[in-house]
PyMOL CGO cylinders between C-alpha atoms (Angstrom):
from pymol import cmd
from pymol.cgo import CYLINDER

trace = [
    CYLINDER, 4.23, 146.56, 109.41, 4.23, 143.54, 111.59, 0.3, 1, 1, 1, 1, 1, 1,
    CYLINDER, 4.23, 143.54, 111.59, 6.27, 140.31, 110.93, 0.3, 1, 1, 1, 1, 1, 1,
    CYLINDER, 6.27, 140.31, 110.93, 2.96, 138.36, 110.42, 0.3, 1, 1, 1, 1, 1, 1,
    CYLINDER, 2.96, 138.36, 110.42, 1.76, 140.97, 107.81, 0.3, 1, 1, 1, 1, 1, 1,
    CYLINDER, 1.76, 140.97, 107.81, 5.15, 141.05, 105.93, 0.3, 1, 1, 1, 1, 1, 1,
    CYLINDER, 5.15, 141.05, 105.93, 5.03, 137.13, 105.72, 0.3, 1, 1, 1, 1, 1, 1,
    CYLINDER, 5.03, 137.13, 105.72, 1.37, 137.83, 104.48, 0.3, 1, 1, 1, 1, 1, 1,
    CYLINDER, 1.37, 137.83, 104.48, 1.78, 140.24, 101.96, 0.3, 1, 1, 1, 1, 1, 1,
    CYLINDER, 1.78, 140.24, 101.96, 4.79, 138.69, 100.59, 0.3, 1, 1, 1, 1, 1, 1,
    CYLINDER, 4.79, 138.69, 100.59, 3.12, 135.17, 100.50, 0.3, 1, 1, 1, 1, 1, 1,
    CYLINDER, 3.12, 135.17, 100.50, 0.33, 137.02, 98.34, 0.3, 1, 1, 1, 1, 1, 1,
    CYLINDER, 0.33, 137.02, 98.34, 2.70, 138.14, 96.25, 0.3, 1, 1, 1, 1, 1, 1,
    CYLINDER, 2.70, 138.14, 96.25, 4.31, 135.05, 95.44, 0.3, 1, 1, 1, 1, 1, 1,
    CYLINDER, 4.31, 135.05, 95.44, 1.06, 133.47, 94.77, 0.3, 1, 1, 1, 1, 1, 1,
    CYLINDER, 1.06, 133.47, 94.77, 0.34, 136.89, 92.55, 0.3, 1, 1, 1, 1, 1, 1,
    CYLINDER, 0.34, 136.89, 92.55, 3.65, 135.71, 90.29, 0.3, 1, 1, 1, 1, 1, 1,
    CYLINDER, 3.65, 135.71, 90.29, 3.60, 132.06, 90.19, 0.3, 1, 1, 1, 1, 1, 1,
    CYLINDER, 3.60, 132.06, 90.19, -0.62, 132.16, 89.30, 0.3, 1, 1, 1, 1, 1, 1,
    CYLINDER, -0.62, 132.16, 89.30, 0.60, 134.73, 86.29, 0.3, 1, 1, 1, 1, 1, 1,
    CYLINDER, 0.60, 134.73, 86.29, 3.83, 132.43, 85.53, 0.3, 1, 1, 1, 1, 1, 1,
    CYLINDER, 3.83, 132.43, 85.53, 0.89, 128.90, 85.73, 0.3, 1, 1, 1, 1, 1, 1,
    CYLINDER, 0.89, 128.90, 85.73, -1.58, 131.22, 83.25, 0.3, 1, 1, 1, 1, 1, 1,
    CYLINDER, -1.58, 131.22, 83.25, 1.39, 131.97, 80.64, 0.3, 1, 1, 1, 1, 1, 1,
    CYLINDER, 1.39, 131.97, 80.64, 2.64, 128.58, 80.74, 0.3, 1, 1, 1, 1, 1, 1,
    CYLINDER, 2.64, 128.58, 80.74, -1.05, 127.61, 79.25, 0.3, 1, 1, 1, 1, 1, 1,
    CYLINDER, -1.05, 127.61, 79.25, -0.21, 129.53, 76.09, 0.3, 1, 1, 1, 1, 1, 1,
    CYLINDER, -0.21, 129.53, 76.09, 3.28, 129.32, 75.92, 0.3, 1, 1, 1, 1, 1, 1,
    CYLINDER, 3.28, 129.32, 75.92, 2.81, 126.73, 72.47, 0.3, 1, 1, 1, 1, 1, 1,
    CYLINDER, 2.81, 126.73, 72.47, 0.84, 129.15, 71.01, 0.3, 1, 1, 1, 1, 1, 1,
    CYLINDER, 0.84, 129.15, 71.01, 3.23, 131.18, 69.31, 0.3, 1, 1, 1, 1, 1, 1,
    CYLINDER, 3.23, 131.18, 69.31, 6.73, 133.15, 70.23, 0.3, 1, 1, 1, 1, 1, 1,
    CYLINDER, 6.73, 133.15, 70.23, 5.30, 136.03, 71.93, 0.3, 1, 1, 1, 1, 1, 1,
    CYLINDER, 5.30, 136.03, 71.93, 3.60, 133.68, 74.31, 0.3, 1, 1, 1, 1, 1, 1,
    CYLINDER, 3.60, 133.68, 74.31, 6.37, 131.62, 75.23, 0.3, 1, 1, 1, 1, 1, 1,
    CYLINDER, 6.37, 131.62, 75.23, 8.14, 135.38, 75.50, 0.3, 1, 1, 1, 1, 1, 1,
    CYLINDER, 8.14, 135.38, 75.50, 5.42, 136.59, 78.06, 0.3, 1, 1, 1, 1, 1, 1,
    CYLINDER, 5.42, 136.59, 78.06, 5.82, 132.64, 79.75, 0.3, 1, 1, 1, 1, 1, 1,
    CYLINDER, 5.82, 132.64, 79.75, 9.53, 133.23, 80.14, 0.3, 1, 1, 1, 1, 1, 1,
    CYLINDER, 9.53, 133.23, 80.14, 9.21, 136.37, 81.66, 0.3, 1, 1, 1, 1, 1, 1,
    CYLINDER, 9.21, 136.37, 81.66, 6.51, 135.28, 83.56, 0.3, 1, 1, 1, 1, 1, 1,
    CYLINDER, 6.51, 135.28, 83.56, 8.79, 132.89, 85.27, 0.3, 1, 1, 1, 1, 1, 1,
    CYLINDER, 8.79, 132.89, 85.27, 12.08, 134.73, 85.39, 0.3, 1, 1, 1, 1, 1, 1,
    CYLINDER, 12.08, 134.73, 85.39, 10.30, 137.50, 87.28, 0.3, 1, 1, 1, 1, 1, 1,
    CYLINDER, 10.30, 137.50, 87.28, 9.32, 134.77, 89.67, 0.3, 1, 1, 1, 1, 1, 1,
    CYLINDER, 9.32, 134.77, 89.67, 12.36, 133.09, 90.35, 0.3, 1, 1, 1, 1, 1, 1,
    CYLINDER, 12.36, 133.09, 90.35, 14.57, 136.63, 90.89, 0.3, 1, 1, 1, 1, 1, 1,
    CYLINDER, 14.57, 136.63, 90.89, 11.69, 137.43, 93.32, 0.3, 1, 1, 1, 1, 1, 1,
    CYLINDER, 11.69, 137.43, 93.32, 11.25, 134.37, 95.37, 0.3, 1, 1, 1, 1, 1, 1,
    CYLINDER, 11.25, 134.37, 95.37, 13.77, 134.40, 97.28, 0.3, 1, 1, 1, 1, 1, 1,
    CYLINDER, 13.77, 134.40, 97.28, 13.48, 137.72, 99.04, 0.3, 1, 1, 1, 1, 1, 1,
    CYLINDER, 13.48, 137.72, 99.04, 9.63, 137.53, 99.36, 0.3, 1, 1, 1, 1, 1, 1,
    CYLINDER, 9.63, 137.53, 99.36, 9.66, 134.01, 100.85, 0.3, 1, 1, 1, 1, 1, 1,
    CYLINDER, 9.66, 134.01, 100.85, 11.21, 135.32, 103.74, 0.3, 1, 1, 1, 1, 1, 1,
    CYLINDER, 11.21, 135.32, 103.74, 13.00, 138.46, 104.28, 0.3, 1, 1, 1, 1, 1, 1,
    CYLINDER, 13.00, 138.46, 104.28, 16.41, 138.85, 104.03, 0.3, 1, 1, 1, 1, 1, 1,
    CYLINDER, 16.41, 138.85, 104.03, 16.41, 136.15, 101.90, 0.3, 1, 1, 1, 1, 1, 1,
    CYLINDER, 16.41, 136.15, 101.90, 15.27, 132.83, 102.17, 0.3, 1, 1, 1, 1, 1, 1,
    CYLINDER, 15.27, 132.83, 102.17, 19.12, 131.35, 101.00, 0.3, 1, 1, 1, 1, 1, 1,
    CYLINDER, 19.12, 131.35, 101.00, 20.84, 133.70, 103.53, 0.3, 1, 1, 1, 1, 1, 1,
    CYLINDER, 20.84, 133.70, 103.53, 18.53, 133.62, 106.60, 0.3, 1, 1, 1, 1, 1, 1,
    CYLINDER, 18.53, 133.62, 106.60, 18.66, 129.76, 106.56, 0.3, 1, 1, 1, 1, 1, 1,
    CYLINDER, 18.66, 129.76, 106.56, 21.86, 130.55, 106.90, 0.3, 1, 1, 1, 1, 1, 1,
    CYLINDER, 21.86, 130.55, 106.90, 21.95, 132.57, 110.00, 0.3, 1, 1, 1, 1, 1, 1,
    CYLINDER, 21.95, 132.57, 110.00, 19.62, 130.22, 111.82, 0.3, 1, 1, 1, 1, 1, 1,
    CYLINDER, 19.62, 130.22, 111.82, 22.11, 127.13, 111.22, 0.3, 1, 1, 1, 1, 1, 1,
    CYLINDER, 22.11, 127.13, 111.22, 24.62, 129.47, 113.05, 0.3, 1, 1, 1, 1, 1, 1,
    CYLINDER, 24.62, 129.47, 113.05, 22.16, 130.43, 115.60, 0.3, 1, 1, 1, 1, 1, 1,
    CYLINDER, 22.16, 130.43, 115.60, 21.55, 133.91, 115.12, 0.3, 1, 1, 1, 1, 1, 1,
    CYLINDER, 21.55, 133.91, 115.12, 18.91, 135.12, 117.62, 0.3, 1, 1, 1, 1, 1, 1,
    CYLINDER, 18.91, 135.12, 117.62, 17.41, 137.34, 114.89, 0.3, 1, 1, 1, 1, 1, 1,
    CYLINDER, 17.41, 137.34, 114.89, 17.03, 135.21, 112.60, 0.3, 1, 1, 1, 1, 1, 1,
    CYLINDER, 17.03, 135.21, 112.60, 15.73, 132.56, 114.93, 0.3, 1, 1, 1, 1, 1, 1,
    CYLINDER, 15.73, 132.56, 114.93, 13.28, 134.94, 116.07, 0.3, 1, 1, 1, 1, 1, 1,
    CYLINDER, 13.28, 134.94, 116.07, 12.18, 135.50, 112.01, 0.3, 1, 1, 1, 1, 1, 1,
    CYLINDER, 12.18, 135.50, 112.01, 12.11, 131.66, 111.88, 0.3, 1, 1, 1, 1, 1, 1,
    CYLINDER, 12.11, 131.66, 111.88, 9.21, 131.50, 115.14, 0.3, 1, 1, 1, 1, 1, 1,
    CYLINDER, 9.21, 131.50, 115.14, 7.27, 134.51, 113.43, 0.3, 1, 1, 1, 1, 1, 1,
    CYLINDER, 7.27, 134.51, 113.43, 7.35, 133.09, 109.98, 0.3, 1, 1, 1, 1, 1, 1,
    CYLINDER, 7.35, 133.09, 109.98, 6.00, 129.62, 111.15, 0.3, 1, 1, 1, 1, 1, 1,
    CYLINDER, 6.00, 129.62, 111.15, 3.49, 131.56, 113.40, 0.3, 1, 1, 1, 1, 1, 1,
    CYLINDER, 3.49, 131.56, 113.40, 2.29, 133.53, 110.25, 0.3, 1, 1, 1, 1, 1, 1,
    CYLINDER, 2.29, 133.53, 110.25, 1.82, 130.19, 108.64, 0.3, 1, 1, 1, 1, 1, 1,
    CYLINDER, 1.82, 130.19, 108.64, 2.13, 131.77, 104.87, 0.3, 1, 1, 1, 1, 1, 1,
    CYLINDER, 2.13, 131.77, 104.87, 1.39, 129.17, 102.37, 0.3, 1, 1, 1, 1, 1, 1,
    CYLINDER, 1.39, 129.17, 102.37, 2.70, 130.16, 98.54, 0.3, 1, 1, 1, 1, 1, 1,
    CYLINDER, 2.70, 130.16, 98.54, 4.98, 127.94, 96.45, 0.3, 1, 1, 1, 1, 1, 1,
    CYLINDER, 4.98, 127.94, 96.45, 7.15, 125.72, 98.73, 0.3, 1, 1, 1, 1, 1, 1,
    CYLINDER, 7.15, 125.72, 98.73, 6.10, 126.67, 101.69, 0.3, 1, 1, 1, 1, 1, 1,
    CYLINDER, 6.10, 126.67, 101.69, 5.69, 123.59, 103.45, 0.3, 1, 1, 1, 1, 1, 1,
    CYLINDER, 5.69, 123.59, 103.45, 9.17, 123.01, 102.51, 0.3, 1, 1, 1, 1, 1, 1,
    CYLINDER, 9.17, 123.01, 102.51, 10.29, 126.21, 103.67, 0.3, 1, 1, 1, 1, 1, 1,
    CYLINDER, 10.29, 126.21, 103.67, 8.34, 125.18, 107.02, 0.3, 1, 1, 1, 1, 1, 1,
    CYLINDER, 8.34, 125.18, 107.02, 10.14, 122.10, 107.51, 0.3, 1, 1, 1, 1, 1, 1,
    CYLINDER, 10.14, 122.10, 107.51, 13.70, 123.41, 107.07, 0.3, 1, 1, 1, 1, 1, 1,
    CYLINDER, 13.70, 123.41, 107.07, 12.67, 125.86, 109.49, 0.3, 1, 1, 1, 1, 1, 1,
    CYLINDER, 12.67, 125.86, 109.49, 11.15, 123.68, 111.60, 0.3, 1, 1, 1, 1, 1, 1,
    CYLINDER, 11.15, 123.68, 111.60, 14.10, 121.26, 111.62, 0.3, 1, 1, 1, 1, 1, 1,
    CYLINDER, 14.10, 121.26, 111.62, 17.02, 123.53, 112.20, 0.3, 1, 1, 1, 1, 1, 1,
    CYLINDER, 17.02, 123.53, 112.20, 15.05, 125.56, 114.79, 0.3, 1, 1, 1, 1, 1, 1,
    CYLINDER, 15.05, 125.56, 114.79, 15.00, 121.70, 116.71, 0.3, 1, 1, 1, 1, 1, 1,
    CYLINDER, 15.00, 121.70, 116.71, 18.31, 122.53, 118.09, 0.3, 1, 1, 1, 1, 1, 1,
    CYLINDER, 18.31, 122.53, 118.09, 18.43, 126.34, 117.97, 0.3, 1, 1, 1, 1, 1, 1,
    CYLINDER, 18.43, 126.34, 117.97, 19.16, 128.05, 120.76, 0.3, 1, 1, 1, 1, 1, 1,
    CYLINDER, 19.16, 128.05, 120.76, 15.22, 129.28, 122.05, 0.3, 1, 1, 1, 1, 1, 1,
    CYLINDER, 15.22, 129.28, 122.05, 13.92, 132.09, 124.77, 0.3, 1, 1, 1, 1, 1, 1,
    CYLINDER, 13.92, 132.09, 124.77, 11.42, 130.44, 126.85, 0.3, 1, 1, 1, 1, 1, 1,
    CYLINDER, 11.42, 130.44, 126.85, 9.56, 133.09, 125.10, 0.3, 1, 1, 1, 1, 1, 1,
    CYLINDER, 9.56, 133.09, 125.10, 9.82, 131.33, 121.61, 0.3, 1, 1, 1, 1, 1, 1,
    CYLINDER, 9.82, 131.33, 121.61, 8.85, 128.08, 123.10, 0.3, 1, 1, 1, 1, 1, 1,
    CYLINDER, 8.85, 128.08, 123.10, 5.28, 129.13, 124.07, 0.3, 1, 1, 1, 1, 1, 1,
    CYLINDER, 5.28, 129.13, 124.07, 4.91, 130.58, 120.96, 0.3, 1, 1, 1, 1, 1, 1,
    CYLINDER, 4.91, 130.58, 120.96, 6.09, 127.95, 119.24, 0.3, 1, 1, 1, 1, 1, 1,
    CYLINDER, 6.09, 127.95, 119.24, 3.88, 125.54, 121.39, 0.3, 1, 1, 1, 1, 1, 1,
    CYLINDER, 3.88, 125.54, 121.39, 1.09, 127.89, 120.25, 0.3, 1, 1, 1, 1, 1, 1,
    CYLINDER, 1.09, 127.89, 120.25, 1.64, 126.99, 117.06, 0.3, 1, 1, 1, 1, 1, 1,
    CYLINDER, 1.64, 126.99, 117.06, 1.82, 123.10, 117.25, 0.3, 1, 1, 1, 1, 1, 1,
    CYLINDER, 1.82, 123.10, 117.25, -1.29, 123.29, 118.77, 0.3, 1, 1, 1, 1, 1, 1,
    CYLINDER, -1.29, 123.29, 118.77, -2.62, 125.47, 116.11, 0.3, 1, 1, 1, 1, 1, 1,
    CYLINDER, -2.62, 125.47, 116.11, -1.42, 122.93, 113.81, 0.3, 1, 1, 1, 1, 1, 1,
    CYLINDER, -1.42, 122.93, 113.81, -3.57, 120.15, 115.53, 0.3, 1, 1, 1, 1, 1, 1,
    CYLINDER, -3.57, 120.15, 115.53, -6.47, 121.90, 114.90, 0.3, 1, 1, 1, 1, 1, 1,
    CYLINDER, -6.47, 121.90, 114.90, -5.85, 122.92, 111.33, 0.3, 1, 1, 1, 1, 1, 1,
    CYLINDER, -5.85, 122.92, 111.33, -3.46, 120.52, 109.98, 0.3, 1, 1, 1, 1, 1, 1,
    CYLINDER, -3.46, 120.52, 109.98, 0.15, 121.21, 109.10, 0.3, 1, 1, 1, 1, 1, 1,
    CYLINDER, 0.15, 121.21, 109.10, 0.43, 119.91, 105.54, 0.3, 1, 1, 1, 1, 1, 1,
    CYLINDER, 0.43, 119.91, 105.54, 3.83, 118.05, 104.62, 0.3, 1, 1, 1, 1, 1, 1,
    CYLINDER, 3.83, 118.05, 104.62, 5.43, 119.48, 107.53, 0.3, 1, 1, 1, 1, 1, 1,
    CYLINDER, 5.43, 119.48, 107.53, 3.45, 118.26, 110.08, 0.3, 1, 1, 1, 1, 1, 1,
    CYLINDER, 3.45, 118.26, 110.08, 5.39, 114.83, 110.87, 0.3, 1, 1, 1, 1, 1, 1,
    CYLINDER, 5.39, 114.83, 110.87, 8.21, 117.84, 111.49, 0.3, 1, 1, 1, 1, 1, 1,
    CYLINDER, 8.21, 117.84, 111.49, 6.21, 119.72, 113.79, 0.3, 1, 1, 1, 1, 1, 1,
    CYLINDER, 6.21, 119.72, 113.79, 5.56, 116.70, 115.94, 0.3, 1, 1, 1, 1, 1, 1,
    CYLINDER, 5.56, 116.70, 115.94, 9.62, 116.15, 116.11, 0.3, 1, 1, 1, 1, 1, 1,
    CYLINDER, 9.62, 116.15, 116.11, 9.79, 119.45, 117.22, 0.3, 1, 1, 1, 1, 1, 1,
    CYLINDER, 9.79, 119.45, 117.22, 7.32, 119.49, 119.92, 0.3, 1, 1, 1, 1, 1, 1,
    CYLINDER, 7.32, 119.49, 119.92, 10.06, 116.35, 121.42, 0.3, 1, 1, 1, 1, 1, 1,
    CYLINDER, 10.06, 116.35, 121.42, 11.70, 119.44, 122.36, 0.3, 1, 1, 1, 1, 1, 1,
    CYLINDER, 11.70, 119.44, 122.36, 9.42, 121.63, 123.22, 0.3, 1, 1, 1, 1, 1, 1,
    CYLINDER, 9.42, 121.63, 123.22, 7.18, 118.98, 125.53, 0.3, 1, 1, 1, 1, 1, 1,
    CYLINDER, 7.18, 118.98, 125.53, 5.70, 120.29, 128.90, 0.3, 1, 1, 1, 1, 1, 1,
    CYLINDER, 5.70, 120.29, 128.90, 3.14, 118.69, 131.05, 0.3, 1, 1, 1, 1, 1, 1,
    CYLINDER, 3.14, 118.69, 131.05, 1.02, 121.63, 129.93, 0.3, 1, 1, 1, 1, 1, 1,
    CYLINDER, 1.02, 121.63, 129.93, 1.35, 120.48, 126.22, 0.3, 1, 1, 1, 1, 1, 1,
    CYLINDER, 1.35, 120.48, 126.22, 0.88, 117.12, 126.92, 0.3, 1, 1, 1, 1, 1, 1,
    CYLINDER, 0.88, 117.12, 126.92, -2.34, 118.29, 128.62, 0.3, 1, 1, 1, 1, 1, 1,
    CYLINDER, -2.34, 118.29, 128.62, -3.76, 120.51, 125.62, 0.3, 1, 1, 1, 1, 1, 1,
    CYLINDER, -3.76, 120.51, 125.62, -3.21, 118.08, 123.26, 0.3, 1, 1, 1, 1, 1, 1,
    CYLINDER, -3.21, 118.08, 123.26, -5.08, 115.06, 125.37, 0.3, 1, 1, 1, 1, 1, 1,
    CYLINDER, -5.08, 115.06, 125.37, -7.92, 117.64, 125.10, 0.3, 1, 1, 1, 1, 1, 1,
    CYLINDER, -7.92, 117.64, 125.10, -7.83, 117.84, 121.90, 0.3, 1, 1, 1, 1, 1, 1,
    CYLINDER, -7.83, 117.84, 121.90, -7.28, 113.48, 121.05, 0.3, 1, 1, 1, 1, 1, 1,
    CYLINDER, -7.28, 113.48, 121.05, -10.70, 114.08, 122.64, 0.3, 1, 1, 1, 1, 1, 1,
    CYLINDER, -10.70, 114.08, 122.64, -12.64, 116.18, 119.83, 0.3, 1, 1, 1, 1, 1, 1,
    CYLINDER, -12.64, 116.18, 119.83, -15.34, 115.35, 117.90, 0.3, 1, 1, 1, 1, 1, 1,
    CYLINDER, -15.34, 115.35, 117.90, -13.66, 116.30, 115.10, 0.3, 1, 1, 1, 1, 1, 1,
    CYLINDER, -13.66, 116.30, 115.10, -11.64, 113.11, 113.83, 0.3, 1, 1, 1, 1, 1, 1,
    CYLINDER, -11.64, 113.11, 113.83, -9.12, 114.94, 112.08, 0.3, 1, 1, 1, 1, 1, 1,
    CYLINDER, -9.12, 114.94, 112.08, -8.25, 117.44, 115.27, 0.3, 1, 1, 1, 1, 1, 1,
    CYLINDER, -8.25, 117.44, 115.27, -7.91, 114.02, 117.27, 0.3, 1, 1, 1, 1, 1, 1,
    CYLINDER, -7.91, 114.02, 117.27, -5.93, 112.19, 115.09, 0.3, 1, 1, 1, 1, 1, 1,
    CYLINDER, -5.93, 112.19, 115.09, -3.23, 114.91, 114.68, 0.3, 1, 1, 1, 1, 1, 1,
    CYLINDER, -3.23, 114.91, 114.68, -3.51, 115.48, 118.65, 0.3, 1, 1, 1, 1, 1, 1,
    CYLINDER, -3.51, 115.48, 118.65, -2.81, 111.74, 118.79, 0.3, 1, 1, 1, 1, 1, 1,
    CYLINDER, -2.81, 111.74, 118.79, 0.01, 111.81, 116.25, 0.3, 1, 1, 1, 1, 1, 1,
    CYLINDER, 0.01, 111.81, 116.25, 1.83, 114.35, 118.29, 0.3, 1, 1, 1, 1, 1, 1,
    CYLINDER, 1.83, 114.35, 118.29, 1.32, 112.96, 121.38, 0.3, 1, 1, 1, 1, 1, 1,
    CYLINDER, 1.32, 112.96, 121.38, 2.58, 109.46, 120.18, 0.3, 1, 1, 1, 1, 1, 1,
    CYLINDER, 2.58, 109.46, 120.18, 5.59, 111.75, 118.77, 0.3, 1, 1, 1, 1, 1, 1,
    CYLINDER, 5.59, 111.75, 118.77, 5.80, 112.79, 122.70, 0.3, 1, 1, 1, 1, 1, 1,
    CYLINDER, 5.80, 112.79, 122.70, 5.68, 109.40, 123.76, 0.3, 1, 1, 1, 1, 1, 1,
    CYLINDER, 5.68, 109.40, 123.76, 2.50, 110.35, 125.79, 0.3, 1, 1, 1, 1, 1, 1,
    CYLINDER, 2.50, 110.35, 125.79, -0.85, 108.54, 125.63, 0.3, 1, 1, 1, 1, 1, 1,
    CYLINDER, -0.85, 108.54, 125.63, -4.00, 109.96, 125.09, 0.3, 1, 1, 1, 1, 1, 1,
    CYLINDER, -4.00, 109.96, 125.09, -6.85, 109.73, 127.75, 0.3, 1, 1, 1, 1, 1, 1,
    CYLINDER, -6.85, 109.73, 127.75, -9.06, 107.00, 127.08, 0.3, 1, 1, 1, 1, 1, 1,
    CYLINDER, -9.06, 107.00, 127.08, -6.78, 104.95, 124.71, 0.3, 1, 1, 1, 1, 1, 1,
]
cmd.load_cgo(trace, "trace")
C-alpha cells in the first residue's frame, strides 16, 4: 500500500467515525441508550484519531519532524501530497506545513513539494493556504516563479488570484500587473 493510499484510506475512515459520532449526537437527548451509543460513538473516535490521521501517530510524528527526522519528514511531504481532508486536516496541514519551513529537505522533496503548491493554486488550499504560500518563500525558484505567472494568467479567477497570492508571498509580480 502506497503512502498516498494509506493517507486515503485512513482519511475515509476518520470521516467513517466522526459522520457516525455527528449522526448519534442528533439523538443523544432522546433517551439513555442514545446518549450511550453517542458516547461511544465519540470515544471510538477520539482513541482512533490519532493513529489514522497520520501514521505513527499524529502526536509522535510531529514530534520527529520538529527534530528533523528524515522519515518522518519524508511522511510529512507524502501526507501533504495526498492532500487527505477528514476532521482537522487543514490544521494538521499547517503544522506540517510550518515545521517542514525549516526542515532539513532533499532537493527531491522540494519539487514535490513545489508540485504541490502549485496544485494548491489550482484547487485551493483551504485554511492552510496563507501557510503554503510561506512555505513556497523557501522553496522559490525561477521555475516556480514562472508556473505560477502562468497561472495569475487563467481564466479562472480563483486559479489567478491564489497564483497571485503566492507570488506576492514570493515577492514576485505577476505578468501584466
Amino acid at each position: 500500500m502506497t503512502a498516498k493510499s494509506i493517507f486515503e484510506t485512513n482519511a475515509a475512515e476518520i470521516r467513517k467515525l466522526s459522520q457516525v459520532a455527528k449522526d448519534a449526537a442528533k439523538h443523544r437527548n432522546e433517551g439513555p441508550e442514545q446518549q450511550q451509543a453517542w458516547e461511544e460513538a465519540a470515544q471510538r473516535l477520539r482513541v482512533r484519531y490519532d493513529k489514522l490521521a497520520f501514521p505513527g501517530g499524529l502526536e509522535r510524528q510531529v514530534e520527529r519532524l520538529k527534530r528533523g527526522e528524515s522519515d518522518a519528514i519524508e511522511l510529512a511531504v507524502g501526507f501533504l501530497e495526498a492532500d487527505p481532508w477528514f476532521y482537522r486536516s487543514g490544521y494538521i496541514k499547517e503544522s506540517l506545513i510550518r515545521v517542514l519551513k525549516k526542515a532539513p529537505l532533499s532537493d527531491t522533496q522540494c519539487a514535490r513539494l513545489r508540485d504541490v503548491l502549485l496544485a494548491k493554486v489550482d484547487v485551493g488550499g483551504g485554511r492552510e493556504f496563507r501557510d503554503y504560500c510561506r512555505l513556497a518563500r523557501r522553496l522559490k525558484t525561477e521555475e516556480l516563479v514562472a508556473q505560477l505567472a502562468i497561472k495569475a494568467e487563467s481564466q479562472d479567477e480563483k486559479v489567478a488570484q491564489r497564483a497571485r497570492w503566492m507570488l506576492e508571498a514570493l515577492g514576485a509580480e505577476a505578468q501584466g500587473d
